[in-house]
C-alpha positions as a Markdown table, in Angstrom:
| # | Residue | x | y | z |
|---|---|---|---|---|
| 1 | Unk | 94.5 | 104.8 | 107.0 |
| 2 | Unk | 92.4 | 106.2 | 104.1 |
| 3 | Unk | 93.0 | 106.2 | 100.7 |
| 4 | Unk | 91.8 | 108.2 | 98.2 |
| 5 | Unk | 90.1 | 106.0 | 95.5 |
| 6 | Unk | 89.3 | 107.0 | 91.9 |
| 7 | Unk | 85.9 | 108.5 | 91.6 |
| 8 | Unk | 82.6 | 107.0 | 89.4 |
| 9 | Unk | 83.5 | 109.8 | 86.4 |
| 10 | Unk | 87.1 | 108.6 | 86.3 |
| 11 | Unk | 86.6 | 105.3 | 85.1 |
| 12 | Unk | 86.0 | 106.5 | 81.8 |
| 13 | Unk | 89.3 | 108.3 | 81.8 |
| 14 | Unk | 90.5 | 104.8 | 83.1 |
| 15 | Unk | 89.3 | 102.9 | 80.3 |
| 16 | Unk | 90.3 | 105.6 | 77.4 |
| 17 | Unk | 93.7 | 105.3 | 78.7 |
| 18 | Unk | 93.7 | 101.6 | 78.7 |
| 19 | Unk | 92.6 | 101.6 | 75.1 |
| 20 | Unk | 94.9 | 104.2 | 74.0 |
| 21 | Unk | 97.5 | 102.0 | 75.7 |
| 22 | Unk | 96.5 | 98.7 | 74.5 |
| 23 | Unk | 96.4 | 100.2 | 70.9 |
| 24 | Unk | 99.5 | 101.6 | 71.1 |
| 25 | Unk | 101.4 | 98.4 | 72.5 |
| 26 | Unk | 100.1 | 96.2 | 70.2 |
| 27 | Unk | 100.6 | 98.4 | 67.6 |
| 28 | Unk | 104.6 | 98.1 | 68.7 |
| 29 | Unk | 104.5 | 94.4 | 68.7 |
| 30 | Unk | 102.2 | 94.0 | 65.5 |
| 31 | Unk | 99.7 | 92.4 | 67.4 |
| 32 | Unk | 96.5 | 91.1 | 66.2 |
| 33 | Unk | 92.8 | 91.2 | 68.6 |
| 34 | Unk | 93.1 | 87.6 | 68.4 |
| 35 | Unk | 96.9 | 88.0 | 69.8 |
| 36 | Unk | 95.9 | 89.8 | 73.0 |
| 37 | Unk | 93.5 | 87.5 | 73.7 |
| 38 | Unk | 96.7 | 85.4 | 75.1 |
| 39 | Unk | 97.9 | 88.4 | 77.1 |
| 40 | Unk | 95.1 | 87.5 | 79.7 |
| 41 | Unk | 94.6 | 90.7 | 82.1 |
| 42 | Unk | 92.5 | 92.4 | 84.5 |
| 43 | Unk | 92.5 | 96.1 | 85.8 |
| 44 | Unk | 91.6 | 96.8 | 89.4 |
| 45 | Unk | 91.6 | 99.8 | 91.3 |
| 46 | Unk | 91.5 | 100.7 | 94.9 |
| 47 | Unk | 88.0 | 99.8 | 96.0 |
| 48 | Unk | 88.9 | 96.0 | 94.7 |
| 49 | Unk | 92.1 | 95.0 | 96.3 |
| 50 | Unk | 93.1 | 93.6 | 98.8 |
| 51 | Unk | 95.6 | 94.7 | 101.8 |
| 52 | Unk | 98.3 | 92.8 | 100.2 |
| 53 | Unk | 97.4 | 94.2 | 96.7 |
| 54 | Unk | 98.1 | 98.0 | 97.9 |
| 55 | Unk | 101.7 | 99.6 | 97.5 |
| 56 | Unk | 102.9 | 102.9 | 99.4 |
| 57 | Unk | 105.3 | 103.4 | 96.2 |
| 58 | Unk | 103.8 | 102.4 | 92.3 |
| 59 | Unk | 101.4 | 103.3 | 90.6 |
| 60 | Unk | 100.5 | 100.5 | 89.7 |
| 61 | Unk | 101.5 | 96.8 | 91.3 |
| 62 | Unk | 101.7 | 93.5 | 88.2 |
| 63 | Unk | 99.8 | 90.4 | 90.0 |
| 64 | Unk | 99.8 | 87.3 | 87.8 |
| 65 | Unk | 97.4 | 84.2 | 88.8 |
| 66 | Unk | 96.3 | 81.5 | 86.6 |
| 67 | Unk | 93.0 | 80.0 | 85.7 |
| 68 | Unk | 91.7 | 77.3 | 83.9 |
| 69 | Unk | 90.9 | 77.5 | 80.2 |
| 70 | Unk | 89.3 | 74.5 | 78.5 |
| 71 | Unk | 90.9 | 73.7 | 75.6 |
| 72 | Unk | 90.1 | 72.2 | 72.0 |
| 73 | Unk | 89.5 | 68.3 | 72.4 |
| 74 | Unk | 88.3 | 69.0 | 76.1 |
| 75 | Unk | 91.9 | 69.3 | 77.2 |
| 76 | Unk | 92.5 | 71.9 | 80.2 |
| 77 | Unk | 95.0 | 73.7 | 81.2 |
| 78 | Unk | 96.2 | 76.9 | 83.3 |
| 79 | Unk | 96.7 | 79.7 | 81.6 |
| 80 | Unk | 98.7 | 82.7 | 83.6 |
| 81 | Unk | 96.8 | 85.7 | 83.6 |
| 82 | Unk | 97.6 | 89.0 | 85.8 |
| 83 | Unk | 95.7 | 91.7 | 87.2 |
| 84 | Unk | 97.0 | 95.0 | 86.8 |
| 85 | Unk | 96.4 | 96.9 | 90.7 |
| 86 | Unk | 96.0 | 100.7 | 89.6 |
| 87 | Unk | 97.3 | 102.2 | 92.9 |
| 88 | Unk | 94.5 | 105.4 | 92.9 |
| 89 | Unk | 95.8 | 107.1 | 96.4 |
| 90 | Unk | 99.3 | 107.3 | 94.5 |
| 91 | Unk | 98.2 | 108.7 | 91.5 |
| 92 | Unk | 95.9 | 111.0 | 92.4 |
| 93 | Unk | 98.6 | 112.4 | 94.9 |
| 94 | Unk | 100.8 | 112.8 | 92.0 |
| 95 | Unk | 97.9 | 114.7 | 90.0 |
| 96 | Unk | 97.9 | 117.3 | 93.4 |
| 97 | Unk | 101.3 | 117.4 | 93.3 |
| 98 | Unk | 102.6 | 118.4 | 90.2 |
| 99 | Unk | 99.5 | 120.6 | 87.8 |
| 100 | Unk | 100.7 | 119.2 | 84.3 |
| 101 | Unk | 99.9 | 115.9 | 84.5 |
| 102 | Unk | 97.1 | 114.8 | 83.3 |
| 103 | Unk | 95.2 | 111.7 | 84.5 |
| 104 | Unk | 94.4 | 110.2 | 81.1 |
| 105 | Unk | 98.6 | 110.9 | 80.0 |
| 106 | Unk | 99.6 | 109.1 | 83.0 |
| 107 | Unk | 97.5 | 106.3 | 83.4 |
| 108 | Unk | 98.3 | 105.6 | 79.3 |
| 109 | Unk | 102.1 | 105.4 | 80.6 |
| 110 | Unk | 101.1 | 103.4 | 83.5 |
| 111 | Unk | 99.2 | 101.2 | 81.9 |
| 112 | Unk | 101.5 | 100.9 | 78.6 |
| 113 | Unk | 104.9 | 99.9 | 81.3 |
| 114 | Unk | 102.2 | 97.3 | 82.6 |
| 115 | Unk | 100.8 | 95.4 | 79.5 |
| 116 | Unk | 104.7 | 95.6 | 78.1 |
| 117 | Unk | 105.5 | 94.0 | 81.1 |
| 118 | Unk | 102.4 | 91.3 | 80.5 |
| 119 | Unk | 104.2 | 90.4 | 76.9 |
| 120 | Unk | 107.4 | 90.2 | 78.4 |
| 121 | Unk | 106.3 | 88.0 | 80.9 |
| 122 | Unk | 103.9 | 85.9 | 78.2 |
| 123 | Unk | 106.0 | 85.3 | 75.3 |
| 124 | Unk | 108.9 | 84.2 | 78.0 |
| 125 | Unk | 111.5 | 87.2 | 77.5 |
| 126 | Unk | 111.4 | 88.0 | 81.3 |
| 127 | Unk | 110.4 | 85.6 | 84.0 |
| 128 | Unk | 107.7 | 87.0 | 86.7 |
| 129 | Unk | 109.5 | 85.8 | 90.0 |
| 130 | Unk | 112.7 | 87.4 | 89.6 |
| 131 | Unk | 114.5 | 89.7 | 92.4 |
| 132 | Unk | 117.1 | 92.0 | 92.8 |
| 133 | Unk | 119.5 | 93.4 | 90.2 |
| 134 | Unk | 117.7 | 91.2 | 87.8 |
| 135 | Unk | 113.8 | 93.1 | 88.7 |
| 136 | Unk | 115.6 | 96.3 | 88.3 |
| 137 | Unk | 117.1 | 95.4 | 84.7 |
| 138 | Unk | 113.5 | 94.5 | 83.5 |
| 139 | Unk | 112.4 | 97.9 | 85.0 |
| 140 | Unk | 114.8 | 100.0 | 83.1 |
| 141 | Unk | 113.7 | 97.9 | 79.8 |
| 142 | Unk | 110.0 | 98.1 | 80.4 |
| 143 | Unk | 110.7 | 102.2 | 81.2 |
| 144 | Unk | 112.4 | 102.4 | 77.9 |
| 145 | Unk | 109.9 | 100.2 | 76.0 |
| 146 | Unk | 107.0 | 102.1 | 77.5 |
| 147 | Unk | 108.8 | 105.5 | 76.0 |
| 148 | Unk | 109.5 | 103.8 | 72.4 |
| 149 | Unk | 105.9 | 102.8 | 72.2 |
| 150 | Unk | 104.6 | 106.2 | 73.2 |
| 151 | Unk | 107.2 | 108.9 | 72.0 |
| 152 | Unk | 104.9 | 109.7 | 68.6 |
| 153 | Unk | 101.7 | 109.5 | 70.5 |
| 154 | Unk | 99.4 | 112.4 | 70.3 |
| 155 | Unk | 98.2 | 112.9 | 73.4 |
| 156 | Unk | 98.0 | 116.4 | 75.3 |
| 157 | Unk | 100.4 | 115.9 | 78.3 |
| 158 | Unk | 102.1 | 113.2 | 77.2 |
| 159 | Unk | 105.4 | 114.3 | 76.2 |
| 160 | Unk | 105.9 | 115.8 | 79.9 |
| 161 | Unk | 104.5 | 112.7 | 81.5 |
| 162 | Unk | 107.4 | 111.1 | 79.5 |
| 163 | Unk | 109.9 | 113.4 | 80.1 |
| 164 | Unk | 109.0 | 113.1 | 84.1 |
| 165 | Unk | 109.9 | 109.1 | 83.9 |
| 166 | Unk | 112.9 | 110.0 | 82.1 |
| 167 | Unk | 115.1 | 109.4 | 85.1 |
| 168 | Unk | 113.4 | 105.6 | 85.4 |
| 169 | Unk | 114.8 | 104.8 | 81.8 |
| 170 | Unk | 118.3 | 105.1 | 82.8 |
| 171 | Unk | 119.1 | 104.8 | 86.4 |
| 172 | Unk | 118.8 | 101.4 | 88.2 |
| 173 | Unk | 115.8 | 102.2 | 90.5 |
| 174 | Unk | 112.8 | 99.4 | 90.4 |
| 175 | Unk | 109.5 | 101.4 | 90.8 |
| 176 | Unk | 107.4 | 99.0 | 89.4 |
């Protein structure tokens, strides 16, 4: 089967939104540069994952690895760190399907629900393995996070980009 993949001249689009997104998140938490730097992450799109890496459903799927970081006084240790799959083929689809999005609203709320999912997961207030009713609480926080962060953002498009995820803030569905 073939996917559509994001083209050359999106990946600026890709990495305004990300800023935009980063900004506005930290802004939220009152996070310093220095703080994200903890927050290890990665953004990958289509052409970089792998089978297991693509989802028929999300827009984007959370991975979390770990590496090893040498420490102060030569100590090492693994630090978690998580790649963020952009799922291209979905997104673009939903950029066909429905004229008023934007690609640069959309991937700010994609990637905003992913990095608030990133500090959830770092600073322990959600663990990463967890299934069922438990995944789909986290979902409906992370939905409802991602709209606190970005309900006075200025951004063309982005007020119906939010008020299309609506739904996820308050119903029990995991999309993530």
């Amino acid at each position: 089967m073939t996917f559509g993949s994001f083209k050359d001249y999106d990946l600026v689009t890709i990495g305004d939104a990300l800023d935009i997104a980063e900004d506005a998140t930290g802004n939220f938490y009152k996070f310093s540069t220095g703080q994200w730097k903890r927050h290890a992450y990665e953004v990958k799109t289509l052409l970089s994952l792998s089978s297991d890496e693509i989802s028929k459903y999300a827009f984007a799927l959370l991975n979390k690895g770990s590496r090893v970081v040498d420490g102060l006084e030569s100590k090492t240790k693994k630090r978690d760190f998580y790649f963020i799959c952009l799922q291209d083929h979905l997104i673009l689809k939903a950029l066909r399907r429905d004229n008023e999005l934007g690609l640069l609203p959309l991937l700010v709320y994609v990637f905003t629900h992913e990095l608030v999912h990133i500090v959830r997961f770092c600073n322990f207030y959600q663990r990463f393995d967890v299934s069922g009713n438990e995944k789909e609480r986290e979902e409906t926080v992370v939905h409802a996070t991602t709209f606190d962060i970005l309900q006075n953002i200025s951004l063309s498009r982005l007020d119906y980009v939010l008020d299309s995820y609506q739904g996820h803030r308050i119903c029990d569905m995991a999309l993530s």
